[in-house]
C-alpha positions in Angstrom: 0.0 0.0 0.0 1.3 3.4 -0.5 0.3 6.7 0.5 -0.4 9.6 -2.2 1.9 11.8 -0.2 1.5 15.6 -2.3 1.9 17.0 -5.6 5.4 18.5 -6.7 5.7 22.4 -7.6 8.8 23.4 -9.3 11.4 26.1 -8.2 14.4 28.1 -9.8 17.2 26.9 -7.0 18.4 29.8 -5.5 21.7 31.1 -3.8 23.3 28.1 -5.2 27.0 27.3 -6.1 28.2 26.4 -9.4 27.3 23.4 -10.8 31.1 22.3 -10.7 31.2 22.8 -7.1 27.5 21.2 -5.8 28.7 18.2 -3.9 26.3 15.5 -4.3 26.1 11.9 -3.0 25.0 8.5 -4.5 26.7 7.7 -7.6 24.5 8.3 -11.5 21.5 10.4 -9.7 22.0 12.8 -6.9 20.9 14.9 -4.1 22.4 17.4 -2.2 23.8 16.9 0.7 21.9 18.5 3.1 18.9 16.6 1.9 16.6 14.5 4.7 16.5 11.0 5.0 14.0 8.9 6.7 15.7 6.8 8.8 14.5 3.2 10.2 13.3 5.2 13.7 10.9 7.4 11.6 13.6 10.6 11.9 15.1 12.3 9.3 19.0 12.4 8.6 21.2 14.6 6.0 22.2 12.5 3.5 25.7 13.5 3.9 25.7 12.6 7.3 24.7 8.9 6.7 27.7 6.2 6.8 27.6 2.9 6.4 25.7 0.9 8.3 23.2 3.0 8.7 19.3 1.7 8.6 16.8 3.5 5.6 13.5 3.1 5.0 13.2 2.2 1.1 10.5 3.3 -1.2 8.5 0.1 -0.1 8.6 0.6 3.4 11.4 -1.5 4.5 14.4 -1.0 7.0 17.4 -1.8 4.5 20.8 -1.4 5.8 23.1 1.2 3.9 25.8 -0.5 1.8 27.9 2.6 0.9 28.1 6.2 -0.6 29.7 7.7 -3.3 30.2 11.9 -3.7 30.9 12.9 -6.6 30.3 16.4 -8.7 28.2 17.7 -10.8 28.6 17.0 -14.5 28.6 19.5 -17.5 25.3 19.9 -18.4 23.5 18.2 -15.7 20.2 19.6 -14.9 19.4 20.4 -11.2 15.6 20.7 -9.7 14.4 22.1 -6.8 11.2 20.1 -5.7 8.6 21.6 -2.9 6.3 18.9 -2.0 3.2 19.3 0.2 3.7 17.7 3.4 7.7 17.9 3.3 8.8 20.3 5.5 11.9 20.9 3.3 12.8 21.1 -0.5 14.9 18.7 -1.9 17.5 19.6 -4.3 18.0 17.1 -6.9 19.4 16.4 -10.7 16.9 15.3 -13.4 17.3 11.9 -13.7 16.7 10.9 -10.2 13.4 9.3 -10.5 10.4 9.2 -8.2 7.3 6.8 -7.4 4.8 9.0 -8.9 1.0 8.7 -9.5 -0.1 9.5 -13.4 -3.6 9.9 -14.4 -4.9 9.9 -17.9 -2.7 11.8 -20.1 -5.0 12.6 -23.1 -8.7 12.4 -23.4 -10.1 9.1 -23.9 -12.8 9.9 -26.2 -9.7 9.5 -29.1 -9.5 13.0 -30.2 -5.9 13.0 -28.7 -6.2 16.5 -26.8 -4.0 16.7 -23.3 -5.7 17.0 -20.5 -4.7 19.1 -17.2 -2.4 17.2 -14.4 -3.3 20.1 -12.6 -6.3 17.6 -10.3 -6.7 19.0 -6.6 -6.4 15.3 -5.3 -5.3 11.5 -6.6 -9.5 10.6 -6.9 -9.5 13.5 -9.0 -6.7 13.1 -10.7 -7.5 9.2 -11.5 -11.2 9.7 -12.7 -10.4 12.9 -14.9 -11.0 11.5 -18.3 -12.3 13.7 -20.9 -11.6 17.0 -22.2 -15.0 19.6 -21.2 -17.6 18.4 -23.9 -16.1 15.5 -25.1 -17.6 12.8 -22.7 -20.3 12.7 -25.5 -18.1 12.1 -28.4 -18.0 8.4 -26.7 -21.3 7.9 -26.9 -21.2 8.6 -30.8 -18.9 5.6 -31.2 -15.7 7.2 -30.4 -12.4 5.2 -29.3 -12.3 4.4 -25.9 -8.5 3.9 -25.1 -7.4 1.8 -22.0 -7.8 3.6 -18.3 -4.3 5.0 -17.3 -3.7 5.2 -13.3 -0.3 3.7 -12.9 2.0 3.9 -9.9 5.4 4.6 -11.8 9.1 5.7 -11.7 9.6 8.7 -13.2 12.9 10.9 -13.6 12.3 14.8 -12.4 13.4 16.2 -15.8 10.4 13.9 -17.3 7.7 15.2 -14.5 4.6 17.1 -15.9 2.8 19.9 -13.1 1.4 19.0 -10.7 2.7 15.0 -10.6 1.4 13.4 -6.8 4.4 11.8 -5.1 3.7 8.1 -3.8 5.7 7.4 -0.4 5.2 4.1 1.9 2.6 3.9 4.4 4.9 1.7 6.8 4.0 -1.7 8.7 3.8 -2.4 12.2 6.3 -4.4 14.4 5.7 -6.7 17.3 6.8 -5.7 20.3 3.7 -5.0 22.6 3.2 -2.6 25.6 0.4 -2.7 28.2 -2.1 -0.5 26.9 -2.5 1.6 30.2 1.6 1.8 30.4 1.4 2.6 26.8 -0.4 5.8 27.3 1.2 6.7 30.4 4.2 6.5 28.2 2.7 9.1 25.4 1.7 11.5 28.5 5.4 11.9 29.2 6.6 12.5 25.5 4.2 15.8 25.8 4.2 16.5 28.8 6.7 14.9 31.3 10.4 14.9 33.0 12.3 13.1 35.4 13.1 15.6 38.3 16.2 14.2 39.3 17.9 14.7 36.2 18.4 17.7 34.0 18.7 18.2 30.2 22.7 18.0 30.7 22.9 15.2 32.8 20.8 13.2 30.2 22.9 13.8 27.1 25.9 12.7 29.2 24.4 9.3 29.6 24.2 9.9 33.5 21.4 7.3 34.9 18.5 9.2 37.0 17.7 8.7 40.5 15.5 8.0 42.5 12.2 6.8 41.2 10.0 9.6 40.1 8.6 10.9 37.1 6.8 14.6 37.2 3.8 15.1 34.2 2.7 18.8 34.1 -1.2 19.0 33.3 -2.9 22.5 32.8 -5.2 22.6 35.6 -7.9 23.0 33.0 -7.3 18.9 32.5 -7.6 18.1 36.3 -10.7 16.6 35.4 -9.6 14.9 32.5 -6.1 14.2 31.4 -5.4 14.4 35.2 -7.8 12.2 36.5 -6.8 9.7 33.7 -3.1 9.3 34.6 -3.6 8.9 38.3 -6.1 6.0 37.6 -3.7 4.3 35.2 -0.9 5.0 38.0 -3.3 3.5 40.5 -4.2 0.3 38.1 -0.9 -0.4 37.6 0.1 0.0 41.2 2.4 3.1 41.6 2.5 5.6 44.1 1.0 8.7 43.0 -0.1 12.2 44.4 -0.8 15.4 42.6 0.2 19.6 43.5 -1.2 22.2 42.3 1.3 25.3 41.0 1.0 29.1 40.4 3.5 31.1 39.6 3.6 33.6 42.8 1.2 33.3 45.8 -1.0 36.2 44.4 -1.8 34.3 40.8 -4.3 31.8 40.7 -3.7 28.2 39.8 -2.3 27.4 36.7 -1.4 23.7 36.3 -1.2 20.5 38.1 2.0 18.4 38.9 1.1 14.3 38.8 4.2 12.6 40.8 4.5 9.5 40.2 6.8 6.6 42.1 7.4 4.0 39.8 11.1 2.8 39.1 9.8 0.6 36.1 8.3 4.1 35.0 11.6 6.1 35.2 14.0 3.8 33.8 11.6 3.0 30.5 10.5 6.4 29.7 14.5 7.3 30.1 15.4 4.4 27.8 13.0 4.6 25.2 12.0 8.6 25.3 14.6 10.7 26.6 14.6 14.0 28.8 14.1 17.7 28.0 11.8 18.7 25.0 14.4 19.1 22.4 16.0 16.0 23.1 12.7 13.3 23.4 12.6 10.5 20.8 11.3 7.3 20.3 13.2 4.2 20.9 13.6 1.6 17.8 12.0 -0.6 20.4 8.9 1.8 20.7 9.0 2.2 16.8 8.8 -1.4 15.6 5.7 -2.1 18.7 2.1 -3.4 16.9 -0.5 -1.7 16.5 -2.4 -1.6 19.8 0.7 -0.8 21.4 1.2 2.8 19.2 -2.1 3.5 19.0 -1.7 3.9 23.2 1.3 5.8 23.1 0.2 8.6 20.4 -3.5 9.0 22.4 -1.8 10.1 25.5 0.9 11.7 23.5 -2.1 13.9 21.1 -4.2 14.2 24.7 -0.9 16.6 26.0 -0.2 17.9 23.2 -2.3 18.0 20.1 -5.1 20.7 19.5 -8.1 20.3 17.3 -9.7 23.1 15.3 -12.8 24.1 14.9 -12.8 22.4 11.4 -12.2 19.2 13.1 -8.8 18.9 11.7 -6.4 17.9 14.4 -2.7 18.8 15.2 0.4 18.2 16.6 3.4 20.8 18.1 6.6 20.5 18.8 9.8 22.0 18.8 11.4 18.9 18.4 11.8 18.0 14.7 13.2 14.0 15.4 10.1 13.7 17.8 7.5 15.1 15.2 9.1 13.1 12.1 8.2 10.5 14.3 5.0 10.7 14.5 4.2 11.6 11.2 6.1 7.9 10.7 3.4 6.5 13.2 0.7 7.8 11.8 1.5 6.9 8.2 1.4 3.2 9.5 -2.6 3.9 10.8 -2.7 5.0 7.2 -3.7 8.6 8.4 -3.0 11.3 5.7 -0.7 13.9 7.9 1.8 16.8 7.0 4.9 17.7 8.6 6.2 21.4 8.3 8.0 23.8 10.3 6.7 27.0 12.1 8.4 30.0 10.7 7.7 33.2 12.9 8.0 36.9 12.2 11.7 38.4 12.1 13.3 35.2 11.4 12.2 33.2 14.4 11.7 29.8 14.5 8.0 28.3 15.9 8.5 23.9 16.3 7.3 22.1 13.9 3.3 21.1 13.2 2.5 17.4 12.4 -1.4 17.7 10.9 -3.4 15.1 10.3 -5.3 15.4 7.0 -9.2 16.5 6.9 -11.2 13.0 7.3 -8.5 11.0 7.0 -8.9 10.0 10.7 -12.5 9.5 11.6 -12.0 6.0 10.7 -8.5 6.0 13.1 
């Protein structure tokens, strides 16, 4: 199965070096090297960065191991592309006969008369049933030609795209490690909204083990009712010590949020294994990754509960200022098969907002 992942706009590359001087990597068809990767955790990884070793996901799906890389220059007369594509966050830079899994509708009308028709379709239901030129529907009915249906899934090179082509990427399988269901969303209420008080940001990029036995989550005390009241009976199923404070930021303010302490080694040492500490820092373990389906679909409900928002559209989505975290998501969510974007938040006066993973209008009410 594969997703229909955006359409592809084109784009004059700008501020670029000479041709002579691009470094590229892979051998015959390149990209630049600062172009993202998605790596077998669901994050994204320069290309220039990767080494041997290193675990992909291919255009099927799959986790293949990387054999090598080459980096060469660009050749006389190569032609380079800049591609934006709705729902990468980033353009990729690329020469023309790198080929994509691409999407193609009917190319001329099928009532015979050989006229083109538009690519230019607003989605890949559109784009697959467009099939006449306006007014020539009829023509068939006369006893025109009736050529065979064209909605192939097919490599094509850049240089050979026509407007508008829809990019096909993997949806992603499941693994089969499994979580307890109440553990599993007690572990997606940390990714948004939890620490481990005994241990800063520092110490936990120096490898330095926590201690003690605590883990804090930080609720808005709008949620005491809710999100709250949820983790302290999941803390009390599983049979952890837990108690709750209230916060404000100086004794005249009112209450602002709710600390939930809980006193669960088992707790501590997971979440610091397989999620990490501080917000720019939090990521997935392969072992959370590769768990079935049950087992994500806790994880991501108590991590949307802390910190996804839903508008009053009904579209739903996620923030973060953590790009590895976010990619990671979008990589769950393509393996529910929910059509998501992932693109970053660029504020006024060149500052930067997180990033937004948003999940696709309708493509969840079935999730």
């Amino acid at each position: 199965g594969l997703r229909h992942h955006g359409y592809i706009k084109f784009f004059k590359p700008k501020r670029i070096k000479p041709l002579n001087e691009l470094e590229c990597l892979v051998d015959c068809t390149c990209f630049s090297g600062d172009t993202l990767v998605l790596m077998a955790d669901g994050t994204y990884k320069e290309i220039q960065k990767i080494s041997q070793g290193d675990a992909v996901i291919t255009h099927r799906g799959r986790a293949k191991r990387v054999l090598g890389n080459v980096e060469r220059q660009l050749r006389l007369g190569e032609s380079v592309h800049e591609l934006s594509v709705r729902g990468f966050h980033k353009k990729i830079t690329v020469t023309g006969d790198h080929p994509f899994y691409v999407l193609r509708g009917n190319k001329h009308c099928r009532c015979g008369c050989g006229k083109e028709l538009s690519s230019r379709a607003i989605s890949p239901a559109a784009l697959i049933n467009k099939n006449f030129v306006t007014g020539h529907h009829r023509k068939v009915l006369s006893g025109g030609a009736l050529p065979d249906r064209c909605d192939r899934l097919e490599f094509v090179q850049v240089k050979d795209f026509r407007k508008r082509e829809w990019l096909l990427s993997p949806w992603g399988e499941f693994g089969h490690n499994s979580i307890d269901p109440d553990f599993a969303r007690l572990v997606g209420y940390y990714a948004a909204e939890g620490c481990i008080p005994s241990l800063t940001v520092r110490d936990g990029m120096s490898g330095v083990r926590p201690r003690g036995e605590c883990v804090r989550l930080a609720f808005n005390i709008n949620e005491m009712d809710t999100l709250v009241a949820d983790a302290v009976n999941i803390c009390k199923k599983l049979g952890y010590g837990v108690s709750t404070r209230k916060w404000r930021k100086t004794p005249n303010h009112p209450y602002t949020g709710v600390f939930v302490n809980i006193k669960s080694a088992q707790l501590m040492h997971f979440v610091y294994d397989n999620v990490g500490q501080g917000s720019y820092f939090k990521r997935f373990s392969k072992f959370i990754m590769d768990s079935d389906y049950e087992s994500l679909k806790n994880v991501v409900t108590g991590l949307f509960l802390g910190d996804a928002s839903v508008g009053s559209n009904g579209s739903i989505r996620y923030g973060s200022c953590n790009l590895s975290l976010a990619s990671q998501v979008s990589t769950i969510l393509n393996k529910f098969r929910v059509g998501n974007f992932l693109h970053d938040n660029k504020l006024s006066e060149g500052k930067f907002g997180g990033y937004t993973v948003g999940i696709l209008s309708g493509s969840h009410r079935d999730t």
